[in-house]
C-alpha positions as CSV (number, residue, x, y, z in Angstrom):
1,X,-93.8,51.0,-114.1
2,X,-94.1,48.1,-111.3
3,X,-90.4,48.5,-110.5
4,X,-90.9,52.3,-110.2
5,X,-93.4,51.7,-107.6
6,X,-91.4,49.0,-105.8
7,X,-88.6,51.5,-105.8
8,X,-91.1,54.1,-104.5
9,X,-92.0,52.0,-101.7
10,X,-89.0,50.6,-100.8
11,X,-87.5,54.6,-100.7
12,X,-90.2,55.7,-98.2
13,X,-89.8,52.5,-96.0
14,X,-86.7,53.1,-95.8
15,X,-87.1,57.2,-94.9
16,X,-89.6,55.7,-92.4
17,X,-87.1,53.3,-90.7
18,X,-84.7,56.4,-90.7
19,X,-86.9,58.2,-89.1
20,X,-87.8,56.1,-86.2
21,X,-84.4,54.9,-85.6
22,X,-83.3,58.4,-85.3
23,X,-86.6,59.2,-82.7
24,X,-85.9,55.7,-81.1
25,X,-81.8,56.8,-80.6
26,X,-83.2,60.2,-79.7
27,X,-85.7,58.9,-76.9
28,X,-83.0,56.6,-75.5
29,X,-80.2,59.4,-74.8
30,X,-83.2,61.6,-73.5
31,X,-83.9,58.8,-70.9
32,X,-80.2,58.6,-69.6
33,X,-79.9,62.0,-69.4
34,X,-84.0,62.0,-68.0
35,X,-82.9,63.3,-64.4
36,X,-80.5,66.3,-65.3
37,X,-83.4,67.4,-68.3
38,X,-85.9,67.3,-65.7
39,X,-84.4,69.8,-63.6
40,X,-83.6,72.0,-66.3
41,X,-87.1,72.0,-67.5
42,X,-87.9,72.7,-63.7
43,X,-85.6,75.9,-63.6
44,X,-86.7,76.6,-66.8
45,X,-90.2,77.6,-65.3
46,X,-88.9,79.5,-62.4
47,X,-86.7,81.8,-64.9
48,X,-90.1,82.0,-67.2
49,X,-91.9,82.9,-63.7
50,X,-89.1,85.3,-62.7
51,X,-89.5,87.3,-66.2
52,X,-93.8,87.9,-66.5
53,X,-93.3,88.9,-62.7
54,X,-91.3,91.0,-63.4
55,X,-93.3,92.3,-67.1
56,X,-96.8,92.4,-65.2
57,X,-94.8,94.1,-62.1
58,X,-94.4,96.9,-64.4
59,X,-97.2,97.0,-66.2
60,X,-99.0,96.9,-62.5
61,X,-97.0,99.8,-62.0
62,X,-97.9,102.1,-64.5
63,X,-102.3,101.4,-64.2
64,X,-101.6,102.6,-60.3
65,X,-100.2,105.8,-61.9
66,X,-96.4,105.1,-59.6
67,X,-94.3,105.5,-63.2
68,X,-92.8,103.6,-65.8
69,X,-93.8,102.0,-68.9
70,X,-95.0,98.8,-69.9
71,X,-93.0,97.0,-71.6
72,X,-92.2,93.1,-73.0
73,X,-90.0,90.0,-71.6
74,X,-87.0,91.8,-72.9
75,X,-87.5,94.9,-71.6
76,X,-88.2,93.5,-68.6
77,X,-84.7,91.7,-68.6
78,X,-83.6,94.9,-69.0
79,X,-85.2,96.2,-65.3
80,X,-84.1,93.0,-63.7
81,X,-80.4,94.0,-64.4
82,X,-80.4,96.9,-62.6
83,X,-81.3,95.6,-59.4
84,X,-78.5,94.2,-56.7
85,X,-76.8,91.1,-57.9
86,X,-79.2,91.7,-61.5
87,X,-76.0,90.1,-63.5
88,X,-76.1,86.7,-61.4
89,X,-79.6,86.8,-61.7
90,X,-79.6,87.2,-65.3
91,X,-77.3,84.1,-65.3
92,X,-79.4,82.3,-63.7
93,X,-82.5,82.6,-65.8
94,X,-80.5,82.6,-69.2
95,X,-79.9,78.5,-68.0
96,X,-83.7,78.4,-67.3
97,X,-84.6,79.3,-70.4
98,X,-81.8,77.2,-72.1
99,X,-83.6,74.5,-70.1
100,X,-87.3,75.4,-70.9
101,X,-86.5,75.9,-74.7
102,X,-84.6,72.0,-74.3
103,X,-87.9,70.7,-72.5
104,X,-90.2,72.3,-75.6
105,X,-88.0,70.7,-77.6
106,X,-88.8,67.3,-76.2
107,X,-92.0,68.4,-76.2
108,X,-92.2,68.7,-79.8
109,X,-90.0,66.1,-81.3
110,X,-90.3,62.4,-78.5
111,X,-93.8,63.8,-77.8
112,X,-93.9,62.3,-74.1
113,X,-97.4,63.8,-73.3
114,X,-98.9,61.7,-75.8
115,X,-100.6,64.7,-78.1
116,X,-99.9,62.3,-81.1
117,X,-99.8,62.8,-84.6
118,X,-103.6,64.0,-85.2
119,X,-104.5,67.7,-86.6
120,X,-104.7,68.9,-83.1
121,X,-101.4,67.0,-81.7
122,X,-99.5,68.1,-84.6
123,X,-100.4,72.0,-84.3
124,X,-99.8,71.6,-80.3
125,X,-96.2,70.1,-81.2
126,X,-95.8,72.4,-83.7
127,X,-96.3,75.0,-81.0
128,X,-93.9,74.0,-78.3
129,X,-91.3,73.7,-81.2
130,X,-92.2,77.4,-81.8
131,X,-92.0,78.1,-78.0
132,X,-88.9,76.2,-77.6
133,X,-87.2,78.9,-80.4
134,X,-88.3,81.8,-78.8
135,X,-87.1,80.7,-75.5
136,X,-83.6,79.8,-76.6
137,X,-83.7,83.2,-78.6
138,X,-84.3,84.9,-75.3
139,X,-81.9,83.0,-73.5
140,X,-79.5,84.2,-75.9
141,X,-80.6,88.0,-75.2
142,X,-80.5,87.4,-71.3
143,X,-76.7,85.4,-71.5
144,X,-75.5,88.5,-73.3
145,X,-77.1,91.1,-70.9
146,X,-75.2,89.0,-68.3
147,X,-72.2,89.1,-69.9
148,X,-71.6,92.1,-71.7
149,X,-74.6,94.6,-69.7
150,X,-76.4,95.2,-72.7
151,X,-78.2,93.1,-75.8
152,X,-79.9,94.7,-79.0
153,X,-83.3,95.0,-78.1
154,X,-84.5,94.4,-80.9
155,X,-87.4,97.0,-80.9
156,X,-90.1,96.8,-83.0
157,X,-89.5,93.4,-83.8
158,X,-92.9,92.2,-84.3
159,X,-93.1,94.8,-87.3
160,X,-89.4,93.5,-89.0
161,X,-91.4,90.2,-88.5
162,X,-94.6,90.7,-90.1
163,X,-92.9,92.8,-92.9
164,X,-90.6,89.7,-94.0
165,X,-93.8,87.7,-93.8
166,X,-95.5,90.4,-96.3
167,X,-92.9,90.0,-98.5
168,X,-93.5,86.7,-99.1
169,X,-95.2,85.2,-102.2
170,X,-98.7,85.0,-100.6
171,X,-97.6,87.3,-97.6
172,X,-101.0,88.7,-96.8
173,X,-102.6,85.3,-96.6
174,X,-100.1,83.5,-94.6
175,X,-100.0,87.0,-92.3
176,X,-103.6,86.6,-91.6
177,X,-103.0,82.5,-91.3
178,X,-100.2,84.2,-88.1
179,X,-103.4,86.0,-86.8
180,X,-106.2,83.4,-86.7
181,X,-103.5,80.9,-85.1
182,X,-103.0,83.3,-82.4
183,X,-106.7,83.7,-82.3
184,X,-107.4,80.1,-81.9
185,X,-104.4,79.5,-79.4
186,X,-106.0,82.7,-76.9
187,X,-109.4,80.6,-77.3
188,X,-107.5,77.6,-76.0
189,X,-105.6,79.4,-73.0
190,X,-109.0,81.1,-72.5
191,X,-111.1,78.0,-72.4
192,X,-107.9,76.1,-70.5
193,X,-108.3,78.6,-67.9
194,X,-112.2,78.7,-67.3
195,X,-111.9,74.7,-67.0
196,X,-109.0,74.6,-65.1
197,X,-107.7,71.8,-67.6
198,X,-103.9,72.7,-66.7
199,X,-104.4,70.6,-63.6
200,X,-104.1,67.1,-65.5
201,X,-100.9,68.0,-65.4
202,X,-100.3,69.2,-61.7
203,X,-99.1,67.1,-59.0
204,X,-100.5,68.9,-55.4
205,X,-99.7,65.9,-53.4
206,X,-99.0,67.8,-50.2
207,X,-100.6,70.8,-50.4
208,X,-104.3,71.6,-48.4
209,X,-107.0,72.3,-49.7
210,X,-107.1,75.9,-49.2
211,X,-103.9,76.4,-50.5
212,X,-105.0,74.2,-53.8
213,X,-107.5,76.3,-54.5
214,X,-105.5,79.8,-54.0
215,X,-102.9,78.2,-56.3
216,X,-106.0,77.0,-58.7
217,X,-107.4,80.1,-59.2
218,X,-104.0,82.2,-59.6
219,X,-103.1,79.5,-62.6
220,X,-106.6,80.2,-64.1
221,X,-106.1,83.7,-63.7
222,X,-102.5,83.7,-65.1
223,X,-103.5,81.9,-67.9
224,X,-106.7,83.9,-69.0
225,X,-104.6,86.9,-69.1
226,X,-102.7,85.1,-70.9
227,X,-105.3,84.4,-73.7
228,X,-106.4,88.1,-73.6
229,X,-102.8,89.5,-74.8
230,X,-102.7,86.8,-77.2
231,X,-106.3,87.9,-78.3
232,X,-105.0,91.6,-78.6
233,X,-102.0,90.7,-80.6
234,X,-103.9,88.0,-83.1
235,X,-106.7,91.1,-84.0
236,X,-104.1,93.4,-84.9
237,X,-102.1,90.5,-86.6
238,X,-105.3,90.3,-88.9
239,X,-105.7,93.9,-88.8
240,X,-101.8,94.5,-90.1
241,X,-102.8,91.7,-92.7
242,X,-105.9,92.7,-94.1
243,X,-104.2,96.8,-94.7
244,X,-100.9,94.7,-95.5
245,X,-99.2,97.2,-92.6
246,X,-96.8,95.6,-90.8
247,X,-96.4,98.3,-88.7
248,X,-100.0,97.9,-87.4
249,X,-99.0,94.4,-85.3
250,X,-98.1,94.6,-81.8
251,X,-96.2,92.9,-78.9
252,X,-96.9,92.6,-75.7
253,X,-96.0,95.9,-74.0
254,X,-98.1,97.3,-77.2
255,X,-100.9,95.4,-76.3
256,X,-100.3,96.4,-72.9
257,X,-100.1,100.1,-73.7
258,X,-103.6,99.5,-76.0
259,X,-105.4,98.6,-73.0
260,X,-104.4,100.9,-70.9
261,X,-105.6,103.6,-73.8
262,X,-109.2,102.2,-74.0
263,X,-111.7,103.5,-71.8
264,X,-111.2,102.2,-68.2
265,X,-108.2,101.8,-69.4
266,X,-106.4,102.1,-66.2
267,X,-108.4,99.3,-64.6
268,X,-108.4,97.0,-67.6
269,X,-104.1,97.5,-67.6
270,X,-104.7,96.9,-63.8
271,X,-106.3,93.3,-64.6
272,X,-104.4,92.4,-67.1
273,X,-101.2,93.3,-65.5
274,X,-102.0,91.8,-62.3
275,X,-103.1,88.4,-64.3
276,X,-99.6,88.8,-65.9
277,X,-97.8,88.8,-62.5
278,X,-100.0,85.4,-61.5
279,X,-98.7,84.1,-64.4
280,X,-95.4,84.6,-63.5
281,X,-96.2,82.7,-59.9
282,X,-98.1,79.8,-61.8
283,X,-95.0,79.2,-63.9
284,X,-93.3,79.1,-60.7
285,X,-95.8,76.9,-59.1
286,X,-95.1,74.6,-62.3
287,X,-91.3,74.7,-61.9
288,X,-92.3,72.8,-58.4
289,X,-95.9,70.7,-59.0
290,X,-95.5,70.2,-62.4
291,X,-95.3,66.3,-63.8
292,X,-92.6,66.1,-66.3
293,X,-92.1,63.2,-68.4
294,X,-89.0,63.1,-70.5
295,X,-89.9,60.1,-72.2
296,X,-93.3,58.9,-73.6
């Protein structure tokens, strides 16, 4: 029985030795390639900026009665190809994204913000590995709009999604688990916002005052509008859980088109939408203010 154990041991020493050699080998090529990730990361905001411009443009659009539809960050792709030079621009953001999914991915897996491994920095990392995922799944969207001029959709996605997840052993619990996450992360973005917390990580070295503020405000903005959609989406995630429908969740242009059907609903789209487009000009305020740290 003694040997056993000493085996034991000795097994997850040495899985923890693997481990940190590989993070340690890992954190070492990240810092010789520091400067070229750090730019990517960079453009990787501005194409992230360029897209919920462009969705709360639209959605902006349709509460001031000019047209259109709302619609999500593919569908918005979509719009941004038919404009003059759309296919370069599409180019263009599809290596954003390629380098905003990379930078999530550090994110995640060197952790060089220092969340650690806590409850709270492991559900953070967990996150921007989930964020990095749907970015490069985007960026594979937007590299084949640019290529080819036109991508599956993928419409109603967020029901395929949640119908997979119902068909799991379990699927109604880990379904309503999907909702109260996205519950708890719009309480986050919302209390991020009303504190203005994102600016531990903001670098306005040469910017006034005034112009701090503006920029301040449109972040806090952004990011509460943020929260809101993600609100939207978790209640109808715990909605579609608790009838086990998955074709009661939503996406974003959903959510979008919900709020414009309440009453008011005009000016709630209006707010929303127009805290959308901030968003947008916060993720390209990041893409120039924001610290980056590639390594811990």
């Amino acid at each position: 029985m003694a040997d056993l154990k000493e085996v034991g041991r000795n097994a997850r020493q040495q899985v923890s030795d693997g481990l940190h050699s590989t993070r340690e080998a890992a954190s070492q090529a990240a810092g010789q390639a520091a400067p070229g990730l750090e730019t990517l990361a960079r453009a990787g905001y501005a194409s992230k900026g360029v897209v919920y411009c462009a969705v709360g443009f639209l959605a902006l659009s349709v509460a001031l009665g000019r047209g259109g539809q709302t619609t999500d960050t593919r569908g918005a792709l979509l719009k941004l190809q038919d404009l003059p030079g759309g296919t370069a621009l599409l180019t263009l953001v599809a290596v954003g994204l390629v380098g905003y999914a990379l930078w999530q991915l550090i994110r995640a897996v060197l952790d060089p913000e220092r969340q650690g491994t806590g409850a709270g920095g492991l559900v953070k990392r967990s996150g921007y590995l989930i964020s990095g995922a749907a970015n490069l799944a985007l960026a594979v969207f937007t590299a084949r709009l640019a290529a080819l001029g036109n991508a599956p959709q993928g419409g109603d996605s967020e029901t395929r999604a949640a119908g997979a997840v119902l068909n799991l052993p379990g699927g109604q619990l880990l379904l309503g688990l999907v909702g109260l996450a996205l519950l708890g992360l719009a309480g986050s973005q919302l209390y991020t916002a009303y504190g203005a917390r994102f600016m531990k990580r903001m670098a306005f070295t040469d910017v006034s005052g005034r112009v701090r503020g503006a920029l301040v405000k449109t972040g806090q903005l952004g990011i509460a509008s943020r929260g809101v959609l993600m609100l939207i989406i978790g209640a109808f995630a715990l909605v579609a859980a608790w009838h086990r429908r998955a074709n009661e969740t939503v996406g974003i242009s959903e959510a979008l088109t919900w709020l414009r059907s309440q009453p008011s609903g005009n000016l709630l789209l209006g707010v929303v939408a127009t805290g959308t487009l901030c968003y947008g000009v916060w993720c390209a305020v990041q893409a120039r203010y924001r610290r980056i740290h590639i390594q811990g």
